[in-house]
N, CA and C atoms as a LAMMPS dump frame, in Angstrom:
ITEM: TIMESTEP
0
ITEM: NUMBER OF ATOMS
495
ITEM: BOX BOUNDS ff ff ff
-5.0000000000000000e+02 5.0000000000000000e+02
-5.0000000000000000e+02 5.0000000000000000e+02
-5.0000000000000000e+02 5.0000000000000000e+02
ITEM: ATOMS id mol type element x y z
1 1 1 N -449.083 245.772 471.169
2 1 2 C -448.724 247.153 471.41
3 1 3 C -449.576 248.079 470.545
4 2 1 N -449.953 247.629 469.276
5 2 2 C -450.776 248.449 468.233
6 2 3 C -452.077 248.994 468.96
7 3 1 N -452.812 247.543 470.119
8 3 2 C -454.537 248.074 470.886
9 3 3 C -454.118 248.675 471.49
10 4 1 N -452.889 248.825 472.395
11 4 2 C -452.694 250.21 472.943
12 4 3 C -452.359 251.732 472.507
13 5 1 N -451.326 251.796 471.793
14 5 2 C -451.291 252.932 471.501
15 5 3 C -451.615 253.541 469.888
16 6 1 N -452.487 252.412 469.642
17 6 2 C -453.268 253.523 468.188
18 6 3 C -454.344 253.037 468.214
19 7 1 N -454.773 252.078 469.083
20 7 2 C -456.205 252.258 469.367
21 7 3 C -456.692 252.99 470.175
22 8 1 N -455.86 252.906 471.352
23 8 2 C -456.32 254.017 472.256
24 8 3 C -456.537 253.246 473.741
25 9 1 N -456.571 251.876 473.778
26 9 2 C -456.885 250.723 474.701
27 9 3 C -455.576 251.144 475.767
28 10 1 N -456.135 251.564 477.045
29 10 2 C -455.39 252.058 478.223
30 10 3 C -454.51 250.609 478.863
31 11 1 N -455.074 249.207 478.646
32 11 2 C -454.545 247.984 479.786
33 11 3 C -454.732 246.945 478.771
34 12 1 N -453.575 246.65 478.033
35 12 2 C -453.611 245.479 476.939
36 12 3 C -452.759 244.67 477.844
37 13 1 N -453.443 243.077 477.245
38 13 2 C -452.627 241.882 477.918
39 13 3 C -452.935 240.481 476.903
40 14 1 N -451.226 240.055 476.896
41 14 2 C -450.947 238.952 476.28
42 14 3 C -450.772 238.04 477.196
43 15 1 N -451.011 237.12 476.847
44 15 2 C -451.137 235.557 477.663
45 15 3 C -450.321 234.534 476.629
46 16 1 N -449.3 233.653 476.701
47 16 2 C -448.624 233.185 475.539
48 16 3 C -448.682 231.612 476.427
49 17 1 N -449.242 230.626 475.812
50 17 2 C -449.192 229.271 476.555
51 17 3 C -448.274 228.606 475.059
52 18 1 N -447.558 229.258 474.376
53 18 2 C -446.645 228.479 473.44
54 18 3 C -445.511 227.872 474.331
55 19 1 N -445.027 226.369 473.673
56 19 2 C -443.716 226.282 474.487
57 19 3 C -442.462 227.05 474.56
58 20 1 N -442.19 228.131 473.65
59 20 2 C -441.402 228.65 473.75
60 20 3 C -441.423 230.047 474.214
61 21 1 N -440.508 230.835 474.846
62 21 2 C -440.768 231.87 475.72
63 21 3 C -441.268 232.978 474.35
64 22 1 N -441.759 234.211 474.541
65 22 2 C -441.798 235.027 473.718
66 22 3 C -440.968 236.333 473.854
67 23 1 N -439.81 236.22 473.958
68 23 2 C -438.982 237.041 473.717
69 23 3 C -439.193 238.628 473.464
70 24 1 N -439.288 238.476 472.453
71 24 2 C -439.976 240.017 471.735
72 24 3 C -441.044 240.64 472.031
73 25 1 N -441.945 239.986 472.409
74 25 2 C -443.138 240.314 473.286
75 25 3 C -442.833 240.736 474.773
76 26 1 N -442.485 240.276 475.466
77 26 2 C -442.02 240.59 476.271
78 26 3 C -440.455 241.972 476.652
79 27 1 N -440.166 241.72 475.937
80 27 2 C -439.217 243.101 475.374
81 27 3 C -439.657 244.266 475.723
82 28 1 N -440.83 244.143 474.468
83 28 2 C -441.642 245.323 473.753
84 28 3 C -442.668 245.632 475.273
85 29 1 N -442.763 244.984 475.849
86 29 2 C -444.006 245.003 476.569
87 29 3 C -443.574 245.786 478.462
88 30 1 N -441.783 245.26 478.637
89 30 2 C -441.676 245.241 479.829
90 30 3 C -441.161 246.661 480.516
91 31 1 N -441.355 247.613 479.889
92 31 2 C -440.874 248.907 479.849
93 31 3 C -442.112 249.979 480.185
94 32 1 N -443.66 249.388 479.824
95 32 2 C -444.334 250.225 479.416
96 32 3 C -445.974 249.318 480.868
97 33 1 N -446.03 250.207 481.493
98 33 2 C -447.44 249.795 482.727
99 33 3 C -448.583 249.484 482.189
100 34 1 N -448.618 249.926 480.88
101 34 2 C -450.238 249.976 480.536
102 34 3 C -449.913 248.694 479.542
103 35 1 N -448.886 247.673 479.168
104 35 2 C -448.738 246.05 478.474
105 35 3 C -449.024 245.056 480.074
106 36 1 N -449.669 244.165 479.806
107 36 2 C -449.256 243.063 480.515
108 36 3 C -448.726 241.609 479.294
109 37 1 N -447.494 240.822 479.772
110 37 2 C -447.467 239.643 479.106
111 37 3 C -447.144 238.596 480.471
112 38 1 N -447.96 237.565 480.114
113 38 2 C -448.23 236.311 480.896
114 38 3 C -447.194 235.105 479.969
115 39 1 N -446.47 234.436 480.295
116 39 2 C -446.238 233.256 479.794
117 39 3 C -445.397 231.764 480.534
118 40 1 N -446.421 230.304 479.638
119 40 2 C -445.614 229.57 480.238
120 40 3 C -445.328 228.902 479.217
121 41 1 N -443.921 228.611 479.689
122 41 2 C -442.981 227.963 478.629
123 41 3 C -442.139 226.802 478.899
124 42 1 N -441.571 225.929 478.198
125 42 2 C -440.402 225.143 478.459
126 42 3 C -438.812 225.807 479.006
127 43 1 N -438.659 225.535 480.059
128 43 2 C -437.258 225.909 480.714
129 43 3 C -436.629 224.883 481.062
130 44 1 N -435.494 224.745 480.335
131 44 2 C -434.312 225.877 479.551
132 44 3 C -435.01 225.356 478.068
133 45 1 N -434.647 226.248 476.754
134 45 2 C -435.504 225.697 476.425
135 45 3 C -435.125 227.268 474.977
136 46 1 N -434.908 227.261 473.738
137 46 2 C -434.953 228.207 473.111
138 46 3 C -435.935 229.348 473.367
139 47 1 N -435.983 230.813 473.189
140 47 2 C -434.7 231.504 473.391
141 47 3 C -433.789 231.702 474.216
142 48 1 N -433.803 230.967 475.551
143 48 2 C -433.086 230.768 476.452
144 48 3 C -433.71 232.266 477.148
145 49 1 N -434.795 232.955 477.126
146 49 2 C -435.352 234.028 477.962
147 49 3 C -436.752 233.372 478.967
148 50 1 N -437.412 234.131 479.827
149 50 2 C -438.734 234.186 480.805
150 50 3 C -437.973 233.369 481.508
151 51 1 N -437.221 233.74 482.1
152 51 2 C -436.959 233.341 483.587
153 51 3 C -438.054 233.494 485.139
154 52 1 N -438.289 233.156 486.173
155 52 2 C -439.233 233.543 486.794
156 52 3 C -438.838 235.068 487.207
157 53 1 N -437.436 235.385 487.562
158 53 2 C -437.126 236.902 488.036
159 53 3 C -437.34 238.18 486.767
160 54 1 N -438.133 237.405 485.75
161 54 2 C -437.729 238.685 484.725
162 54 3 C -439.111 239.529 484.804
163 55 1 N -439.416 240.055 485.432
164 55 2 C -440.838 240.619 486.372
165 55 3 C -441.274 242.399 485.534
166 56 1 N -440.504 242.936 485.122
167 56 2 C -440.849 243.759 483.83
168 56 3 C -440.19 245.032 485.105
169 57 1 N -440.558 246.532 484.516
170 57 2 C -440.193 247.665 485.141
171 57 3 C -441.357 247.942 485.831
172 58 1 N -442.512 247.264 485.946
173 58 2 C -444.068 247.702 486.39
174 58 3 C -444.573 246.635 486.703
175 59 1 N -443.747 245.297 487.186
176 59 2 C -444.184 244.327 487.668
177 59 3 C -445.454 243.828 486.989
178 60 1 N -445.587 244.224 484.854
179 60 2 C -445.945 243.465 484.487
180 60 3 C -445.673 242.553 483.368
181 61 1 N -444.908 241.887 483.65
182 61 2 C -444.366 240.394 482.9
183 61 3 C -444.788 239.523 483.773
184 62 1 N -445.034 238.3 483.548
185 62 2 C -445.582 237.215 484.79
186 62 3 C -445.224 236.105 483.775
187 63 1 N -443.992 235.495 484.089
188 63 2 C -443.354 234.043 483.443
189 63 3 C -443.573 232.833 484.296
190 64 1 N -444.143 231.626 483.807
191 64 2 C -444.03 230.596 484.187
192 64 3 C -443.21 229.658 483.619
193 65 1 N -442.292 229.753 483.684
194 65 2 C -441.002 228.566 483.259
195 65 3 C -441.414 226.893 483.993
196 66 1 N -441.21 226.501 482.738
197 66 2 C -441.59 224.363 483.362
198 66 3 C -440.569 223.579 482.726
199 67 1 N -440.308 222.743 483.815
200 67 2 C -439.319 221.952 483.15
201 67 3 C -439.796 220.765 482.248
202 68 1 N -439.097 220.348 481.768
203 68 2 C -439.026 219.323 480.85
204 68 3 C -439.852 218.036 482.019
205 69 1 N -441.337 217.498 481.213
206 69 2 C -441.621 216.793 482.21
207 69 3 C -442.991 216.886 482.708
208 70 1 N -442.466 218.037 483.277
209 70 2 C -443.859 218.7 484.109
210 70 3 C -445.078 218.407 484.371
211 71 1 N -445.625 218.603 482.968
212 71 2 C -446.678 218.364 482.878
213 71 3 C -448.1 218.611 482.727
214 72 1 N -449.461 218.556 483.049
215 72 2 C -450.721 219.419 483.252
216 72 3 C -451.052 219.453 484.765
217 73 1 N -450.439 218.846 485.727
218 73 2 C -451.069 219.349 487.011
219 73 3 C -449.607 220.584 487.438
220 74 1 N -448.241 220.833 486.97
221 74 2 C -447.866 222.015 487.098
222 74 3 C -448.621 223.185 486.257
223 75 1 N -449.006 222.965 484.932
224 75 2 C -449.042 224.074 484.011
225 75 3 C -450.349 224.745 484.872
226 76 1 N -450.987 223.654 484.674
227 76 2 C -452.684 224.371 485.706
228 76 3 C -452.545 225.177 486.648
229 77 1 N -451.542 224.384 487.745
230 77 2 C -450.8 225.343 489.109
231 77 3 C -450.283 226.625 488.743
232 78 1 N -449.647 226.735 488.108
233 78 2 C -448.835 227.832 487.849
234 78 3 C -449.651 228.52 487.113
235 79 1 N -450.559 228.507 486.477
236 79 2 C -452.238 229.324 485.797
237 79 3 C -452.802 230.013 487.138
238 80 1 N -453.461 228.505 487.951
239 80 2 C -454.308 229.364 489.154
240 80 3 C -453.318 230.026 490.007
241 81 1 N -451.955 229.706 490.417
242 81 2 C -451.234 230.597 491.033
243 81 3 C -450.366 231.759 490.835
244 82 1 N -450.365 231.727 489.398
245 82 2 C -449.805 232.953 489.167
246 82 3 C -450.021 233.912 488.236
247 83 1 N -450.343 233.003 487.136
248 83 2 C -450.977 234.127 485.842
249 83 3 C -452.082 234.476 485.675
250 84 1 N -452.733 233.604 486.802
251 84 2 C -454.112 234.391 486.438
252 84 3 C -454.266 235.232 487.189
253 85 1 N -454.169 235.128 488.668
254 85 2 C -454.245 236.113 489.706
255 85 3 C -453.421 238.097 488.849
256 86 1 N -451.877 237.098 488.145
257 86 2 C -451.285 238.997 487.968
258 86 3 C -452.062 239.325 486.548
259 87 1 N -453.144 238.532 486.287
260 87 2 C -453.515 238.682 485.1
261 87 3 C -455.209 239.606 485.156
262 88 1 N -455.503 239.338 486.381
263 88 2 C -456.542 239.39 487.201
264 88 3 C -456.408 241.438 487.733
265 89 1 N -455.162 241.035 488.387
266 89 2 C -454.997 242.267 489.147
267 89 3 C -454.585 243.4 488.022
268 90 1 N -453.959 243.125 487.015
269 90 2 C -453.691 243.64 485.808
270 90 3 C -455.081 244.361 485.034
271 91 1 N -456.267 244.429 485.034
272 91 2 C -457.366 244.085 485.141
273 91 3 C -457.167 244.885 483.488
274 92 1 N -457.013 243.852 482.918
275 92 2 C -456.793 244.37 480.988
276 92 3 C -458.321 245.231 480.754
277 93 1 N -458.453 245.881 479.486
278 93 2 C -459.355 246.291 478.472
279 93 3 C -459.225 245.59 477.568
280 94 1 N -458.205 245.087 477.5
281 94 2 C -458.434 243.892 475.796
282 94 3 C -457.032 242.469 476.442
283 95 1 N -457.725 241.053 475.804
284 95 2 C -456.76 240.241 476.104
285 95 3 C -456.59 239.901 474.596
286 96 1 N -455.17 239.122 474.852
287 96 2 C -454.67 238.903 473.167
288 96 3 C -454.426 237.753 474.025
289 97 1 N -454.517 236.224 473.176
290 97 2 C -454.137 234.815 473.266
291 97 3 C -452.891 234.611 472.299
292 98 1 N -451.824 233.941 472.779
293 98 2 C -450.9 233.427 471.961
294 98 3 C -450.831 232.201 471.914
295 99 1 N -451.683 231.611 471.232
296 99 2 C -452.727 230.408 471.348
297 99 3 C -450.906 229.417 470.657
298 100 1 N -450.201 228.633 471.379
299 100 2 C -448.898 227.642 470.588
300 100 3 C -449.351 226.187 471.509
301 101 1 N -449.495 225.274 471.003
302 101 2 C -449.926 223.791 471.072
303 101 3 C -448.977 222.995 470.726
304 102 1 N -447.922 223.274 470.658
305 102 2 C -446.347 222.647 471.022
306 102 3 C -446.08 222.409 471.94
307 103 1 N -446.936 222.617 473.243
308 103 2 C -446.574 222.132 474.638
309 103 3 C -447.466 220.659 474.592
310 104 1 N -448.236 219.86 473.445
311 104 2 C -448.707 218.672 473.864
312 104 3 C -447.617 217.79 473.678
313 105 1 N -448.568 216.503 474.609
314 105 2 C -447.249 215.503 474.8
315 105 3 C -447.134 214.509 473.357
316 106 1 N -448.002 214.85 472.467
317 106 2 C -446.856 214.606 470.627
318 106 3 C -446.416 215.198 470.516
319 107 1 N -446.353 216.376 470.68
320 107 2 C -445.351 217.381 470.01
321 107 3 C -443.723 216.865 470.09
322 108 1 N -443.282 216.771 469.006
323 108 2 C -441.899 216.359 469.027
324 108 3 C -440.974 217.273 469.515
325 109 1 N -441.311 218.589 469.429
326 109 2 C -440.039 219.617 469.925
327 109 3 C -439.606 220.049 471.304
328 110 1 N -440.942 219.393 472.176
329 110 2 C -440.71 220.005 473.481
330 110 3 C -441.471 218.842 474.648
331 111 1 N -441.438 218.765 476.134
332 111 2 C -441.627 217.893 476.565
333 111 3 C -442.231 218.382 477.876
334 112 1 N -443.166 219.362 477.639
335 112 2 C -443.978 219.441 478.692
336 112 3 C -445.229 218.863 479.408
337 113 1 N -445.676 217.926 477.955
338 113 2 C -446.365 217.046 478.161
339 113 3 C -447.643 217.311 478.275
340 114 1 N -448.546 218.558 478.327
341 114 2 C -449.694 218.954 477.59
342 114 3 C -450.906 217.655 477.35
343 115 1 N -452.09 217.842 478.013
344 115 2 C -452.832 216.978 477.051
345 115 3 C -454.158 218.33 476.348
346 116 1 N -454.604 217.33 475.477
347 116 2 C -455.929 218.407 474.627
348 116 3 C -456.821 219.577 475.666
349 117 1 N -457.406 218.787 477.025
350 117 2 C -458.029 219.327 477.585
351 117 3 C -457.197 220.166 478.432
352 118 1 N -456.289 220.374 478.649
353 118 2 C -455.031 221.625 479.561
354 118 3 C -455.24 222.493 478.351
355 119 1 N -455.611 222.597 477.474
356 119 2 C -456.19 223.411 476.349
357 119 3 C -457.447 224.518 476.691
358 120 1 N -458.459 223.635 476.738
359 120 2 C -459.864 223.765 476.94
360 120 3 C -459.99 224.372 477.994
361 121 1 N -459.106 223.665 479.843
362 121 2 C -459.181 224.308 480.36
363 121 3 C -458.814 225.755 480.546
364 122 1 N -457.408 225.993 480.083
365 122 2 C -457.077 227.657 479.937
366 122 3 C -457.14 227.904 479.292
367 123 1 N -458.162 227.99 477.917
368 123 2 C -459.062 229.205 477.226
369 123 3 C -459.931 229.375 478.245
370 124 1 N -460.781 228.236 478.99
371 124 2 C -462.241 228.708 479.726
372 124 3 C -461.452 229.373 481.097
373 125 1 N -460.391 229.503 481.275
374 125 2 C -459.935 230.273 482.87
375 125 3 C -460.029 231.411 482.279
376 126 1 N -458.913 231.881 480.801
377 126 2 C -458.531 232.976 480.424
378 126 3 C -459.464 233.613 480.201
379 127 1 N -460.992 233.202 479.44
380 127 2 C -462.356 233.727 478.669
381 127 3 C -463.193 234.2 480.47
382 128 1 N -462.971 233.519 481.389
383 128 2 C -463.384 233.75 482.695
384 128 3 C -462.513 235.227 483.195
385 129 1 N -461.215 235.829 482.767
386 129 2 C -460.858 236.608 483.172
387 129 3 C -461.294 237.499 482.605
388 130 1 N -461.576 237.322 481.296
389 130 2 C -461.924 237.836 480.25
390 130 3 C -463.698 238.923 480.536
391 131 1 N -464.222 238.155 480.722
392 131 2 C -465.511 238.12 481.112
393 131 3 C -465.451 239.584 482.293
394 132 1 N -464.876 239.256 483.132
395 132 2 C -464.665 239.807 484.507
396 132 3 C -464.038 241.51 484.318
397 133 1 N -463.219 241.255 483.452
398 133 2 C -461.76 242.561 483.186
399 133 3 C -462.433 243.282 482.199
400 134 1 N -462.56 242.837 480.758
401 134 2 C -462.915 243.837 479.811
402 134 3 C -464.148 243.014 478.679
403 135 1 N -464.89 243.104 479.328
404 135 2 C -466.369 241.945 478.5
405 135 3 C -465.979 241.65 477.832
406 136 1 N -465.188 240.574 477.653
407 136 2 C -465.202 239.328 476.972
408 136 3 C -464.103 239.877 475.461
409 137 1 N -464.117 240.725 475.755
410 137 2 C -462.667 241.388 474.296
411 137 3 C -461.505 239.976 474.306
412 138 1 N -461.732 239.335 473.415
413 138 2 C -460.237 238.683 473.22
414 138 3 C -460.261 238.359 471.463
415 139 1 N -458.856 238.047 471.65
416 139 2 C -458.307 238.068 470.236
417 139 3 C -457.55 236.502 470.064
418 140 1 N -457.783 235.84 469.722
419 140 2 C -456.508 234.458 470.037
420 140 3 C -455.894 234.536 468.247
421 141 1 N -454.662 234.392 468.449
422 141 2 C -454.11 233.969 467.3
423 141 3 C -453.048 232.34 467.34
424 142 1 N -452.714 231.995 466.23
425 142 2 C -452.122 230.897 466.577
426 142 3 C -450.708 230.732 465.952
427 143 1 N -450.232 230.016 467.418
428 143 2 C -448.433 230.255 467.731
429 143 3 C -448.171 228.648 466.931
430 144 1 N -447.76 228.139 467.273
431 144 2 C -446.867 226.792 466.957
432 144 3 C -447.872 225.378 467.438
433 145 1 N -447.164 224.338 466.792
434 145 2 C -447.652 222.965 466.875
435 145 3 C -446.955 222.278 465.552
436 146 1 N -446.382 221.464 465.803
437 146 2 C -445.7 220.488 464.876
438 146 3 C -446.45 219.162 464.437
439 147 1 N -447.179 218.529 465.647
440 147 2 C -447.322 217.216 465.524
441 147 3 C -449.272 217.706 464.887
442 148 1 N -449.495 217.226 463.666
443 148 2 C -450.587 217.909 463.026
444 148 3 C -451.665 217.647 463.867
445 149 1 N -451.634 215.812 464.417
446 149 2 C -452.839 215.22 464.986
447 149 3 C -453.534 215.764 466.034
448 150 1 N -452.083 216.22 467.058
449 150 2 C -452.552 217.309 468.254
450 150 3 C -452.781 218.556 468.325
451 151 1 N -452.103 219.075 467.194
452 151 2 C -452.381 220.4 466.939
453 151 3 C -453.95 220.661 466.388
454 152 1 N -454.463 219.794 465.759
455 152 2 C -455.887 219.741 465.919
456 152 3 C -456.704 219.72 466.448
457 153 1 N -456.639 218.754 466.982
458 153 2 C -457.146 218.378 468.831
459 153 3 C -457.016 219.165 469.577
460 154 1 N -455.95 219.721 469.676
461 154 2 C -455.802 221.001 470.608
462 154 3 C -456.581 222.26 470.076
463 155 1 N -456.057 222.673 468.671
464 155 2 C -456.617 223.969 468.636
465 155 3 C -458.063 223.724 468.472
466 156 1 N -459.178 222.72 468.135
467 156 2 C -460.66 222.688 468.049
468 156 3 C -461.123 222.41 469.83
469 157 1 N -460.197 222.321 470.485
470 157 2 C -460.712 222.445 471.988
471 157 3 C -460.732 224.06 472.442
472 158 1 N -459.804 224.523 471.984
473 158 2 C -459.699 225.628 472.171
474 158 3 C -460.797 226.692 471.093
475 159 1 N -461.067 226.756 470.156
476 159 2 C -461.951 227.429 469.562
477 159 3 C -463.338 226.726 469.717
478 160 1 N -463.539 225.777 470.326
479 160 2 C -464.944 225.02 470.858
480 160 3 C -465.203 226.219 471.816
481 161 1 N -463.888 226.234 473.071
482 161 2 C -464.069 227.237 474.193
483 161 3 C -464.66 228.56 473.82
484 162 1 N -464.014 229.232 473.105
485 162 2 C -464.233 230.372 472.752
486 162 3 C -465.137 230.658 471.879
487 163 1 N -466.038 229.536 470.692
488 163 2 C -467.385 229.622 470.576
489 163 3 C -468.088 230.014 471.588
490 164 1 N -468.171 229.498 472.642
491 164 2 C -469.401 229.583 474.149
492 164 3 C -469.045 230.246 474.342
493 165 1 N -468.34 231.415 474.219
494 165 2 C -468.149 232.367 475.161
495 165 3 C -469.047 234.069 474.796
């Protein structure tokens, strides 16, 4: 909310691939046309919020809820079919990453089952929207990961991506 209204950035957008929904982000975000937030998460699943109907006042929130299970050929699906396209049409000036690696399948807290490269691939989709919407402006920060081994693995796939970019 800060690149928008004290920077001056007209079309900010968060993308959150943590397993858990982002609540507060989405809050803050679903009231106001010029936020977009993207997220996929474990459903049901703490905070018990991002339902698929929770669609914002400006139709921009875009939740992908996964069940326990799932996996990398849903998470991908639900990328090319939904978050990227409202992420696309959303057509940001700046993207923010909510880079959480608690969705791999060590991760002890959640069971979406994640491997390293479902990583790699959506930084290089997101850095592709990126490219397209607002040259290449992104910001990634980093959300969660418990299990250290994957959280490594994961996050050096992901900042490999975003070197090349």
């Amino acid at each position: 909310k800060y690149a928008h209204t004290t920077l001056g950035l007209e079309r900010v957008a968060v993308i959150d691939f943590d397993v858990h929904h982002g609540n507060g982000t989405q809050h803050s975000f679903e009231h106001d046309a010029g936020l977009f937030y993207g997220s996929s998460h474990q459903w049901p699943a703490y905070p018990g919020t991002g339902a698929l109907e929770e669609t914002g006042k400006f139709n921009n929130i875009c939740n992908f809820p996964m069940s326990p299970g799932e996996g990398s050929a849903a998470f991908r699906k639900g990328y090319r079919d939904d978050i990227l396209p409202s992420l696309r049409a959303f057509n940001p000036d700046f993207l923010l990453i909510s880079a959480g690696f608690d969705a791999h399948m060590r991760d002890p807290l959640a069971q979406i089952n994640l491997q390293t490269d479902d990583y790699d691939w959506v930084t290089g989709e997101l850095l592709s929207v990126a490219q397209d919407c607002c040259s290449g402006h992104v910001v990634s920060l980093l959300e969660g990961g418990y299990d250290l081994g994957a959280l490594k693995e994961s996050s050096q796939a992901h900042v490999r991506v975003l070197m090349q970019a």
